[in-house]
C-alpha positions in Angstrom: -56.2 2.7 24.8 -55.3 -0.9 25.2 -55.4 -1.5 22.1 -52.9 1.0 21.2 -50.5 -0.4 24.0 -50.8 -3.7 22.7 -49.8 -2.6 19.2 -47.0 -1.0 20.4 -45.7 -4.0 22.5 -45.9 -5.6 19.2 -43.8 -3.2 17.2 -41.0 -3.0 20.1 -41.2 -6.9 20.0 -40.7 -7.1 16.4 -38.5 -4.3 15.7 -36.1 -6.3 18.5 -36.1 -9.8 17.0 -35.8 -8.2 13.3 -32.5 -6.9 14.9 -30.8 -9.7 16.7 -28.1 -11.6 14.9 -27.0 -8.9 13.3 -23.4 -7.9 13.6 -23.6 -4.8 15.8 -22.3 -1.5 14.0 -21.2 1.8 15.4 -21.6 4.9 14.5 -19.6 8.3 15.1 -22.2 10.3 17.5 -23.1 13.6 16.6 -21.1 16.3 18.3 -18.2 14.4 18.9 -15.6 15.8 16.5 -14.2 12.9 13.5 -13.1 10.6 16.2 -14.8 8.8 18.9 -14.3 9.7 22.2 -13.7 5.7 22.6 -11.4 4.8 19.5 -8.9 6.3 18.0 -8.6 5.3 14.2 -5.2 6.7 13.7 -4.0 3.0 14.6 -5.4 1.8 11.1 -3.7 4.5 9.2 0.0 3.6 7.6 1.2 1.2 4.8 0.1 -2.5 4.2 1.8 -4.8 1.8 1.6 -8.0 0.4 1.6 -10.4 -2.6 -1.5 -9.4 -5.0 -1.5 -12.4 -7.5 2.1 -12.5 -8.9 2.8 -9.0 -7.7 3.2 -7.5 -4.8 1.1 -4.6 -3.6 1.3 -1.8 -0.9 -1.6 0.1 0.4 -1.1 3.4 2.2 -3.6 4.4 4.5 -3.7 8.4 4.6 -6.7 9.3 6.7 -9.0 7.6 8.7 -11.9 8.8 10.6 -14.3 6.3 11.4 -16.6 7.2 8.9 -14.3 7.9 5.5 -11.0 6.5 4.3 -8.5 7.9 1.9 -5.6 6.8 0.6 -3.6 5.3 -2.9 -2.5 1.9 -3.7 1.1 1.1 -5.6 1.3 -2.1 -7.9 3.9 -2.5 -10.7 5.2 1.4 -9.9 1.4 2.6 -10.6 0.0 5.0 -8.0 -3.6 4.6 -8.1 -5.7 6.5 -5.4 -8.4 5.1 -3.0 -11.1 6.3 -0.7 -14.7 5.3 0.3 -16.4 4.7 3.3 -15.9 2.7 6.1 -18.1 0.7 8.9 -16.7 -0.4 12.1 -18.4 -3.9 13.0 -17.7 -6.1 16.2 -14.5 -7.8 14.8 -13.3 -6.0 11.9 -13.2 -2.9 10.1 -15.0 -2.8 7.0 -13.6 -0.4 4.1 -15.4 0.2 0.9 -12.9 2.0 -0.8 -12.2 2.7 -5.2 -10.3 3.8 -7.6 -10.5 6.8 -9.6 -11.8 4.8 -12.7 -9.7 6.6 -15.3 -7.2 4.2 -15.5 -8.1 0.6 -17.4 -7.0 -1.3 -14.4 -8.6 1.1 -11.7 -11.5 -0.7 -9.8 -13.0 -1.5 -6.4 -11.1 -2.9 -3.0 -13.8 -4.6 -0.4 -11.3 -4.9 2.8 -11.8 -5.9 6.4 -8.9 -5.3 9.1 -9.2 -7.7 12.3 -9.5 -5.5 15.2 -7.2 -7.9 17.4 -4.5 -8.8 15.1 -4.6 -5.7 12.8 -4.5 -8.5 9.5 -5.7 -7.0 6.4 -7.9 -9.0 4.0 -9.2 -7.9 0.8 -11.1 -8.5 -2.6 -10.0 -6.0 -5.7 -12.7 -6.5 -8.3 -11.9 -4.7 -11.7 -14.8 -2.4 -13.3 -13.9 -4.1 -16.4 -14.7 -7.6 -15.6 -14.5 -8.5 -19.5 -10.8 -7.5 -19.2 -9.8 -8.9 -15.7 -10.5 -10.8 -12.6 -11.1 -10.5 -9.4 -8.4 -10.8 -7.1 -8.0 -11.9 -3.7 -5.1 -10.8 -1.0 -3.6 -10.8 2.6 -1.5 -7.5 3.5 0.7 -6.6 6.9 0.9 -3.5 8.3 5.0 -2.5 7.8 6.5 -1.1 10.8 9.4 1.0 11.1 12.4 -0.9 10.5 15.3 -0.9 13.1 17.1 -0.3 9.7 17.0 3.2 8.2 17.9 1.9 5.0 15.7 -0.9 4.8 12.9 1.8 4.5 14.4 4.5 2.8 17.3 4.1 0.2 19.4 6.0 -3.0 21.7 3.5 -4.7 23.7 5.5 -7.3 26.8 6.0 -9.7 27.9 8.9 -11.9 25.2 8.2 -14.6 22.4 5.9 -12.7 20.2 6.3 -9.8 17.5 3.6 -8.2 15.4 5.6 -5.3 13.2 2.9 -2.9 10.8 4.8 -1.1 8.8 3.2 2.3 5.2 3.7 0.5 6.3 0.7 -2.1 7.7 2.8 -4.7 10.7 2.6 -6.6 12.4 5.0 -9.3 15.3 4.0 -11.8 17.0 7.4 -13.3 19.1 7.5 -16.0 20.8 9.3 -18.5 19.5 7.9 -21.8 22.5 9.7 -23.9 26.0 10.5 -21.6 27.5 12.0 -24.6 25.4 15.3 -25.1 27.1 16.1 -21.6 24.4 19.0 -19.6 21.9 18.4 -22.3 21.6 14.8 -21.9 17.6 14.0 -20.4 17.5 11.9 -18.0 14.8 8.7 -18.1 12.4 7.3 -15.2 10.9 3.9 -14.7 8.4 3.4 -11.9 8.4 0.3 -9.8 7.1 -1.3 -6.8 9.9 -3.5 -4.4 9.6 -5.8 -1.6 13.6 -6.3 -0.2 14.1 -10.0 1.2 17.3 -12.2 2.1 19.2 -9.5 1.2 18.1 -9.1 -2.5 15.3 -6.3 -4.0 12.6 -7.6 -6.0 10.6 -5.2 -8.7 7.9 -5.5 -10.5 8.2 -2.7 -13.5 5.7 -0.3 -15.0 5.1 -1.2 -18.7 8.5 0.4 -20.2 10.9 0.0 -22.9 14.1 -0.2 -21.0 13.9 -3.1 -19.1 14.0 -6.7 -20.6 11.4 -8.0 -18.1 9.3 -6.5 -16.1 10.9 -7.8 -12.9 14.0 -7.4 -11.9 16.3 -9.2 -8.8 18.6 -6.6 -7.4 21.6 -7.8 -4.7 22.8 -5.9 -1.9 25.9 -6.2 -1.0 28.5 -4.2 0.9 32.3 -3.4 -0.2 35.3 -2.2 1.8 35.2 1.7 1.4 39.3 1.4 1.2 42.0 -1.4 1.6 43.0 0.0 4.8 40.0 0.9 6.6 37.4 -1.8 8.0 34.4 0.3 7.4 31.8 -1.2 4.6 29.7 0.8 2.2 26.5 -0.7 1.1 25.9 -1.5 -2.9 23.6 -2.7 -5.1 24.3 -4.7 -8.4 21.7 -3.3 -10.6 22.1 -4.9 -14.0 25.4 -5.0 -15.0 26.3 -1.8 -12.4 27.4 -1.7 -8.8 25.9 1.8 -7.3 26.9 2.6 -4.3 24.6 3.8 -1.4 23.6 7.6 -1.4 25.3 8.7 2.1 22.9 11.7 3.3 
């Protein structure tokens, strides 16, 4: 009978030094529902952005439970989805999220959120490593703008339309033949915007109307008529001024 205690001590004391300087992890208890009774992980979810090599991505956040993650990334006007598990440790968040892998450019994102300051940090690493690199980034969580249409915005004439969506998206419309009237089709482009100092900057999907795949876009605002003092907002896109979609 000693014998058997004294084994045991052994184990515990073994089993408890094996542990230590580990970073501790949580789990989500059984019986509790998706969330912790002592976290809510709803905070995480929303939209991060930030300069991905030359580029800049956006990274939406969808659903969080403490256990899984799902969501989609937007770079260059490419929607790309995401999900994976996640682990919460004592300072961050750790999310081990991918891509569907269809797409030549999908791969993995390795991403810790700081608990206190909410600062996103990532690794993307490509599943075709003979093709591309690894890349590195630093995203902040956007918050809603005291400025409707710095989130949400329609910039258009009779014949063009530029859409900039709060997920990081962009859409140029056009119709690619005015003559045929009704019958004309219109034309998309995708992009992906970040809207500083007053200008839009896109990067483009791989297309065959633009010149180069980014594009500098100014805002600008024009007296609506010489005798009134109120301004409507308008964007020179290319060699176009489009005037902001009222809703």
């Amino acid at each position: 009978m000693r014998f058997v205690t004294i084994v045991f001590a052994i184990t515990v004391f073994l089993f408890t030094s094996c542990d230590s300087g580990k970073s501790k992890r949580y789990t989500v208890p059984s019986g509790t529902g998706i969330f912790p009774p002592d976290f809510d992980y709803k905070i995480i979810e929303g939209v991060y952005t930030g300069s991905f090599g030359e580029h800049v991505l956006y990274l939406n956040l969808r659903k969080v439970t403490g256990k899984n993650v799902v969501g989609y990334t937007v770079l260059k006007g490419v929607r790309r989805n995401v999900s994976g598990p996640m682990e919460v440790l004592d300072d961050v968040f750790h999310l081990s999220l991918k891509q569907p892998g269809n797409n030549p450019k999908d791969g993995y994102l390795d991403i810790k959120i700081d608990k206190a300051t909410m600062l996103l940090s990532g690794t993307w690493t490509p599943r075709n490593t003979a093709q591309d690199s690894p890349v590195s980034f630093s995203l902040i969580k956007k918050t809603e703008s005291e400025n409707y249409y710095d989130n949400y915005a329609s910039y258009s004439d009779s014949l063009h339309r530029i859409t900039f969506d709060q997920n990081g998206q962009c859409v140029y419309e056009f119709y690619n033949d005015s003559s045929k009237g009704d019958k004309s089709q219109i034309t998309a482009v995708n992009g992906s915007w970040v809207l500083k100092d007053g200008s839009y900057t896109i990067d483009w999907e791989e297309n065959e109307v633009f010149s180069s795949t980014r594009s500098i876009f100014t805002r600008d605002s024009v007296k609506y008529d010489s005798a009134s003092e109120y301004y409507t907002p308008t964007l020179h896109c290319n060699d176009r001024i489009l005037t902001l979609d009222q809703y």
